[in-house]
C-alpha positions as CSV (number, residue, x, y, z in Angstrom):
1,X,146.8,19.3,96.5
2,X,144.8,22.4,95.0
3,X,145.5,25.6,96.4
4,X,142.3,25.4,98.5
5,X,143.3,22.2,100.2
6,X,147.0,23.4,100.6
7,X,145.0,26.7,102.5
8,X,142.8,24.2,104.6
9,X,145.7,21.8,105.6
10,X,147.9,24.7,106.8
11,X,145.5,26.6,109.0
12,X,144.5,22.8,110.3
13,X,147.8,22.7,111.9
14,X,148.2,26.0,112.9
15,X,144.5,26.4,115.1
16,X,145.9,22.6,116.3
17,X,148.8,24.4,117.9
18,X,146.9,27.3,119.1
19,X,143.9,25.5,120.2
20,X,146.9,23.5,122.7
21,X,149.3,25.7,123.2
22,X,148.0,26.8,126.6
23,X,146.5,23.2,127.5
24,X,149.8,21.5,127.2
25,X,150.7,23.3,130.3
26,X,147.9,22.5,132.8
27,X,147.9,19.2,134.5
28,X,144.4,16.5,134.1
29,X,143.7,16.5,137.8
30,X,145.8,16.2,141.4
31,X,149.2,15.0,141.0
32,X,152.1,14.4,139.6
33,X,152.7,14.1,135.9
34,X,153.7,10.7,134.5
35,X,154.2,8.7,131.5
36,X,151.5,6.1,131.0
37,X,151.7,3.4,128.6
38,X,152.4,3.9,124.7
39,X,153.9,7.0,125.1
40,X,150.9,8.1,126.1
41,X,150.6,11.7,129.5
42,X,149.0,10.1,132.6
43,X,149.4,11.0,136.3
44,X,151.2,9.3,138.9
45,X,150.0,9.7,142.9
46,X,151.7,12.2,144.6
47,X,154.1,10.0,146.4
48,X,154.6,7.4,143.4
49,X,158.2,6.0,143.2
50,X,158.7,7.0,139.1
51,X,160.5,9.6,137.5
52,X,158.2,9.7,134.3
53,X,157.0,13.1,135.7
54,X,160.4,14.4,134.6
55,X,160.8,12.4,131.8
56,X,157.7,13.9,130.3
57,X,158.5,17.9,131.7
58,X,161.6,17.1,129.2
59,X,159.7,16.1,126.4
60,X,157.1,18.3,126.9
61,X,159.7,21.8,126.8
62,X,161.3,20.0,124.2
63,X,158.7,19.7,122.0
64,X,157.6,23.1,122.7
65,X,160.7,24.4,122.1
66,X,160.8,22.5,118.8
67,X,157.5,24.1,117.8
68,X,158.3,27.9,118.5
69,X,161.5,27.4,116.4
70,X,159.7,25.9,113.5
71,X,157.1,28.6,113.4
72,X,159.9,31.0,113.4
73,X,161.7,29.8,111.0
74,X,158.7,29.6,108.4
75,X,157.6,33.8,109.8
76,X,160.7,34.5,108.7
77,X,160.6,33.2,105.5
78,X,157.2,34.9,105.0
79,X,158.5,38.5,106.4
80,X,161.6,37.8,104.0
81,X,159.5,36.6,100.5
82,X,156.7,38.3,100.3
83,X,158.1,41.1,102.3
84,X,156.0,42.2,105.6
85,X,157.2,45.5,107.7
86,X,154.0,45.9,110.0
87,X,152.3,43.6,112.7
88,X,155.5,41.2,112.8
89,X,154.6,38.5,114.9
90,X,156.7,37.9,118.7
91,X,159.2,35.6,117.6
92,X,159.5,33.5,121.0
93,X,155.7,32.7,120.9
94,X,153.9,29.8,119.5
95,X,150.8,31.5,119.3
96,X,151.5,34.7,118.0
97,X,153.5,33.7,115.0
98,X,150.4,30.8,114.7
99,X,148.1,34.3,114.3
100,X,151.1,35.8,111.5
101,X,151.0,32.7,109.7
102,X,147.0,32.4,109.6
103,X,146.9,35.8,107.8
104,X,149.2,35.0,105.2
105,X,148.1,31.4,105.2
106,X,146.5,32.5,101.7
107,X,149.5,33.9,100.6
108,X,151.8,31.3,101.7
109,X,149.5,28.3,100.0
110,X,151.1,29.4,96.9
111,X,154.6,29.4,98.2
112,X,157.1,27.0,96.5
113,X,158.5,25.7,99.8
114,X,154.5,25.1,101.4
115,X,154.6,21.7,101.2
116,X,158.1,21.6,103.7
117,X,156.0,23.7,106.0
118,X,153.3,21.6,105.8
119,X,154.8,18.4,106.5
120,X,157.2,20.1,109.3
121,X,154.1,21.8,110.9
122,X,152.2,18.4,110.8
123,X,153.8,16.1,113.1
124,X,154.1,19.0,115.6
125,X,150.5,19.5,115.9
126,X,149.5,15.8,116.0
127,X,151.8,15.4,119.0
128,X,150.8,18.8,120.7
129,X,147.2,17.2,120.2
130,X,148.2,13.6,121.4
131,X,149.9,15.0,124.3
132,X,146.6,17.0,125.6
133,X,144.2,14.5,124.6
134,X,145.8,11.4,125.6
135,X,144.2,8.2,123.7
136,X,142.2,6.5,126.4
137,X,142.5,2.5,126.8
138,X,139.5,0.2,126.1
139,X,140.5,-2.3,128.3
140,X,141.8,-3.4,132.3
141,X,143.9,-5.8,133.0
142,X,142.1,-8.4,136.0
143,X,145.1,-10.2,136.8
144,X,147.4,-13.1,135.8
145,X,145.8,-16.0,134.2
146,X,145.6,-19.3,136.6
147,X,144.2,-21.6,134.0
148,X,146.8,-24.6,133.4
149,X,148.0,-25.1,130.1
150,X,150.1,-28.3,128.6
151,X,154.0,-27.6,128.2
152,X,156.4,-30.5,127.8
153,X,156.9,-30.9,131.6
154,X,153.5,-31.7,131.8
155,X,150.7,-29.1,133.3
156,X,151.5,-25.2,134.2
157,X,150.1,-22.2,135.2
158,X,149.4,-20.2,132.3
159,X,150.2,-16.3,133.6
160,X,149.0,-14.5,130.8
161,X,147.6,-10.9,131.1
162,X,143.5,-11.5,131.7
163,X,141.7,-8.0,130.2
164,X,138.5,-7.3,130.1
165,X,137.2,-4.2,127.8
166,X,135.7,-1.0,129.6
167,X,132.8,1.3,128.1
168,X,130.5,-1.7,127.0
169,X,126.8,-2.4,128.2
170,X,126.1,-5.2,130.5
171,X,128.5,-7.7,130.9
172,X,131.6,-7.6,129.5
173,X,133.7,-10.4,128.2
174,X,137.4,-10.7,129.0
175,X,140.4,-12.9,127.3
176,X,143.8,-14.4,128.3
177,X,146.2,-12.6,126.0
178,X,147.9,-16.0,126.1
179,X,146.4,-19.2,126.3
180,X,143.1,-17.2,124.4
181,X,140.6,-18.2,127.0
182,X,137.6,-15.9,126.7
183,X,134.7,-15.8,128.8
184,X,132.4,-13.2,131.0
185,X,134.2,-10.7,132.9
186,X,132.0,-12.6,135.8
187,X,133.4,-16.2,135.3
188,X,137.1,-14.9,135.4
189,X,136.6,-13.2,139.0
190,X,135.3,-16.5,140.7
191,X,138.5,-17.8,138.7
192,X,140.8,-15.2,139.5
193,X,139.6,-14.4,142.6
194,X,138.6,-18.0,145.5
195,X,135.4,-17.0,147.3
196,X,137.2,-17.6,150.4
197,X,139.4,-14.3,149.7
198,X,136.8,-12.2,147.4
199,X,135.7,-9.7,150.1
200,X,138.0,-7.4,151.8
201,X,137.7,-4.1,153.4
202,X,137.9,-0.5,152.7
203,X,141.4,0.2,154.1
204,X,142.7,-3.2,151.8
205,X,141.2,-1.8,148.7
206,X,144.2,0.5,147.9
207,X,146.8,-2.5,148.3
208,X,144.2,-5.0,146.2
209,X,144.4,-2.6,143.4
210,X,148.1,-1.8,143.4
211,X,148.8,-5.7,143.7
212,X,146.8,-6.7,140.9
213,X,146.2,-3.7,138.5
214,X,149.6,-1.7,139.6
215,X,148.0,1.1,139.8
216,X,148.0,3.5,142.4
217,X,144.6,5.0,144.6
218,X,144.8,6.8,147.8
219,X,142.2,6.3,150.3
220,X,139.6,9.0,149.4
221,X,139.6,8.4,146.2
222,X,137.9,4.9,148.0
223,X,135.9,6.6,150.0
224,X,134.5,8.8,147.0
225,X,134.0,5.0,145.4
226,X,131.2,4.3,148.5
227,X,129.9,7.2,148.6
228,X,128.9,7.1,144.9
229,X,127.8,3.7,145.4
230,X,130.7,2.6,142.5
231,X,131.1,-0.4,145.3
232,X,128.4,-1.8,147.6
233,X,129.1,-3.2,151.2
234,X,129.2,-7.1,150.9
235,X,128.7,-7.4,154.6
236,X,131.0,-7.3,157.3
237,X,133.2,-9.1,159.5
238,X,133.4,-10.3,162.8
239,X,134.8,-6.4,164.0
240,X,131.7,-4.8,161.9
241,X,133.9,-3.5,159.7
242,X,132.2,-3.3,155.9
243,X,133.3,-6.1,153.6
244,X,133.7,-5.5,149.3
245,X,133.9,-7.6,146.7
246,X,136.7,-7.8,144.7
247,X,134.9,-8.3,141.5
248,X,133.1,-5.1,142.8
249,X,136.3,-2.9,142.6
250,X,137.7,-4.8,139.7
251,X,134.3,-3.4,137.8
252,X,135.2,0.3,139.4
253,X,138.5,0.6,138.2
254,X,137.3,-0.4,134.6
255,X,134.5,2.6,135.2
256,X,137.5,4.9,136.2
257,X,139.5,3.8,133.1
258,X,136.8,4.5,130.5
259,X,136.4,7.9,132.1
């Protein structure tokens, strides 16, 4: 890299860390914090029987930790090398010794040991960054497939994963992840999903969704659902209580996901 680039790809990292230093600490919404899939920060409900909320506090100081001792390390060898005596930076603070850094980041792109910095400094700041802005899923699992498939006893149940991609317009195709079936998101909730059971009511939603999805929403968070018209009443049953569609909720939860 030219001196330019070496410059560019240092002060990257260090307005990365900066930019996150603060975020890292303030939860996405109500509730605990939780480990979601891929590595990636999610949130549990409150009363969720995990204990990824710890698991991720100890990452989380950990890599924090990790971070304020590599800055230091590198302030140090910039106070030491080129020497500074004025405006040393706070040695237990990420973004103060960020700040020191970014004024000798000129300076430093010319150091003999830059390139260690750099590739010490990088991986810090792309997990800082992955841990505040969590890669989204593009998908939602429906269910377990009910297709039959041959085997050497004869017919089975299949019981792959069905998921169906979130974010796209209109209808939305979904595929067994293993028999390969694909069709409309549509045709697999008649199959996933008999008539005779496809409405329930408001107070069932909550255990629909944990059953299927395994995901866990409280009861306003259903109520917020109907209000915003994210599920319509499908009628009602014999005590006038409303009546939804499965497929209705299946469709919210894939709105919910895409965010």
């Amino acid at each position: 890299m030219t001196l330019h680039e070496t410059e560019a790809a240092l002060l990257g990292h260090l307005t990365t860390i900066t930019d996150h230093w603060d975020a890292m600490l303030i939860p996405r919404s109500s509730g605990s914090i939780a480990r979601g899939s891929g590595g990636s920060a999610t949130l549990a409900d409150d009363h969720a029987d995990t204990d990824a909320d710890t698991d991720r506090l100890h990452r989380l100081v950990s890599l924090r930790r990790q971070t304020v001792d590599t800055l230091n390390s590198w302030s140090r060898v910039v106070m030491e090398d080129r020497p500074v005596t004025e405006a040393l930076p706070d040695g237990a603070s990420a973004p103060s010794m960020c700040a020191f850094l970014t004024v000798h980041a000129q300076w430093f792109a010319g150091h003999e040991a830059v390139e260690v910095a750099i590739d010490e400094l990088r991986p810090l700041a792309a997990r800082i960054h992955q841990l505040v802005n969590p890669a989204r899923k593009d998908w939602v699992s429906l269910g377990a497939c009910p297709l039959d498939v041959d085997s050497e006893e004869g017919p089975v149940k299949c019981g792959g994963q069905v998921r169906a991609r979130t974010g796209g317009e209109g209808e939305t195709e979904a595929q067994c992840r293993k028999c390969g079936t694909q069709a409309v998101t549509s045709w697999w909730e008649r199959v996933l999903m008999p008539e005779a059971s496809r409405l329930i009511t408001a107070a069932e939603v909550p255990d629909f969704i944990r059953s299927q999805f395994g995901k866990a929403i409280k009861a306003p968070t259903v109520r917020k659902w109907i209000e915003r018209q994210w599920i319509e009443s499908a009628g009602s049953d014999e005590k006038g209580r409303a009546l939804y569609d499965k497929g209705a909720v299946a469709y919210a939860i894939a709105r919910r996901e895409a965010g």
